[in-house]
C-alpha positions in Angstrom: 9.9 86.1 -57.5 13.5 86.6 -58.2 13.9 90.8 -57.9 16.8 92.1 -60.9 18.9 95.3 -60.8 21.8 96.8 -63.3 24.8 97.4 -61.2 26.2 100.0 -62.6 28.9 100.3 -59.8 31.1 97.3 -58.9 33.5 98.3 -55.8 35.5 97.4 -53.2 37.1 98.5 -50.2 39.4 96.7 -48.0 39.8 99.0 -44.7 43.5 100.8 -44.4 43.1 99.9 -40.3 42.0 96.9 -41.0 39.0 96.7 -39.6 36.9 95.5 -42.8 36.6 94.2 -45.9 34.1 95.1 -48.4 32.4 94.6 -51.9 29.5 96.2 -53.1 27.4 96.9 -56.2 25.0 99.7 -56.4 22.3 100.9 -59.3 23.5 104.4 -59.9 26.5 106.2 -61.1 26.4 107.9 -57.3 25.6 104.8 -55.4 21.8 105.7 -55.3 18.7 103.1 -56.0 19.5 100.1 -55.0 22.2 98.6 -53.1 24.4 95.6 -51.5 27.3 96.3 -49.3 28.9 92.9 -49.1 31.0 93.2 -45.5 33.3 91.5 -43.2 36.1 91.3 -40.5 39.8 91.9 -41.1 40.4 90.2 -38.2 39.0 86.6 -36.7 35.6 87.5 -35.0 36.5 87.6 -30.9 33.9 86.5 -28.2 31.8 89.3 -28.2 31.0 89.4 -31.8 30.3 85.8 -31.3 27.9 86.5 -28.4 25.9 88.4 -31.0 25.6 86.5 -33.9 28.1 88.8 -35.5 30.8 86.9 -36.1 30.4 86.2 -39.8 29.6 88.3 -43.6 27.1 91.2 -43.1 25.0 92.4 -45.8 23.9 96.1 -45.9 20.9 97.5 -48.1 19.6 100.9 -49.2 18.2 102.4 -46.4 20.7 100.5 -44.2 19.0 96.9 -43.8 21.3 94.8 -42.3 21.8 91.2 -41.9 24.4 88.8 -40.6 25.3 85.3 -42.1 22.1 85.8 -44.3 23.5 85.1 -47.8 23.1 81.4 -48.8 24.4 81.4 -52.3 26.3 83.7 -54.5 26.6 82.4 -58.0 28.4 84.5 -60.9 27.1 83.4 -64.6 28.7 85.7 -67.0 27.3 89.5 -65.8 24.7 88.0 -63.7 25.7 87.6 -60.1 22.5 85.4 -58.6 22.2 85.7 -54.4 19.6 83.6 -52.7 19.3 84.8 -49.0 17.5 83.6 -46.2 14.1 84.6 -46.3 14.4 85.5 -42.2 16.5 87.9 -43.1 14.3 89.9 -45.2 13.0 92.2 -42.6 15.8 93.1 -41.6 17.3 93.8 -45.3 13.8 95.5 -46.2 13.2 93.4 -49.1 10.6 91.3 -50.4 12.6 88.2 -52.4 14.7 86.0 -51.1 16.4 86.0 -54.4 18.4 88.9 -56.2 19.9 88.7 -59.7 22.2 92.1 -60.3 23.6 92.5 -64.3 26.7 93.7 -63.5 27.4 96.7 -66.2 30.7 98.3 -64.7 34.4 97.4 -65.9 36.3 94.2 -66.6 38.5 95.1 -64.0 35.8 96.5 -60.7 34.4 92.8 -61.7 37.3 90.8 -61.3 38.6 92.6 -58.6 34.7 92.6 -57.3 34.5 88.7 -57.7 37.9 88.0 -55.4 37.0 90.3 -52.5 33.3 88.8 -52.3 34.4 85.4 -52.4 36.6 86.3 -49.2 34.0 88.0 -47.6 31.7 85.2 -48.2 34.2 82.8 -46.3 34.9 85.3 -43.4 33.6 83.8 -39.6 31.4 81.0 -38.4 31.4 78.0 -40.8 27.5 77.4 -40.2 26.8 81.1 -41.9 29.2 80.3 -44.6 27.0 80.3 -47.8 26.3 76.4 -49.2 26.9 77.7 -52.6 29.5 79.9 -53.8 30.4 80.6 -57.6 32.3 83.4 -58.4 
């Protein structure tokens, strides 16, 4: 069962120190109800980040679930950004479904400039943890 949200907020945030990069929609106005924080790495992962499986996109939920290399696909169909994530990764994230459809309500621009930052953090670190299907 595929589980569906309004995004009412659409942001990013590329770190001024350049430590990460980040996109992330969120329910409410305030960034309350539910939530996906879409991070990476300014910088190529090093060997310790490697050591511990960190060396690729993180995902962040309400609550602070987190996950590393967990999304599989991100697919962008007019409002409706579709992400199918490994279901081993849904302890960690606290959710039920490995799938999650968000109807992106926020501003022409927050999308666009939404849809460029996710596609690099989708790309960032280890090739096998690079989602098989990216759309967007």
């Amino acid at each position: 069962m595929t589980y569906r949200f309004i995004a009412r907020v659409v942001t990013t945030e590329i770190d001024p120190d350049g430590y990460f990069t980040e996109a992330a929609l969120a329910e409410g106005e305030d960034g309350s109800g539910f939530l996906m924080m879409f991070m990476a790495g300014e910088e190529d992962p090093d060997e310790q980040e490697a050591a511990l499986g960190m060396d690729t996109h993180c995902l962040v939920t309400a609550g602070q679930g987190t996950a590393y290399g967990c999304v599989r696909e991100a697919v962008l169909t007019g409002n409706v950004l579709r992400i199918v994530l490994d279901p081993e990764a849904l302890g960690d994230l606290r959710l039920t479904d490995p799938e999650v459809e968000a109807v992106l309500e926020a501003p022409a621009e927050d999308v666009r400039r939404f849809r460029e930052v996710l596609a690099q953090v989708l790309g960032y670190g280890r090739v096998d943890a690079v989602p098989s299907r990216v759309g967007i």
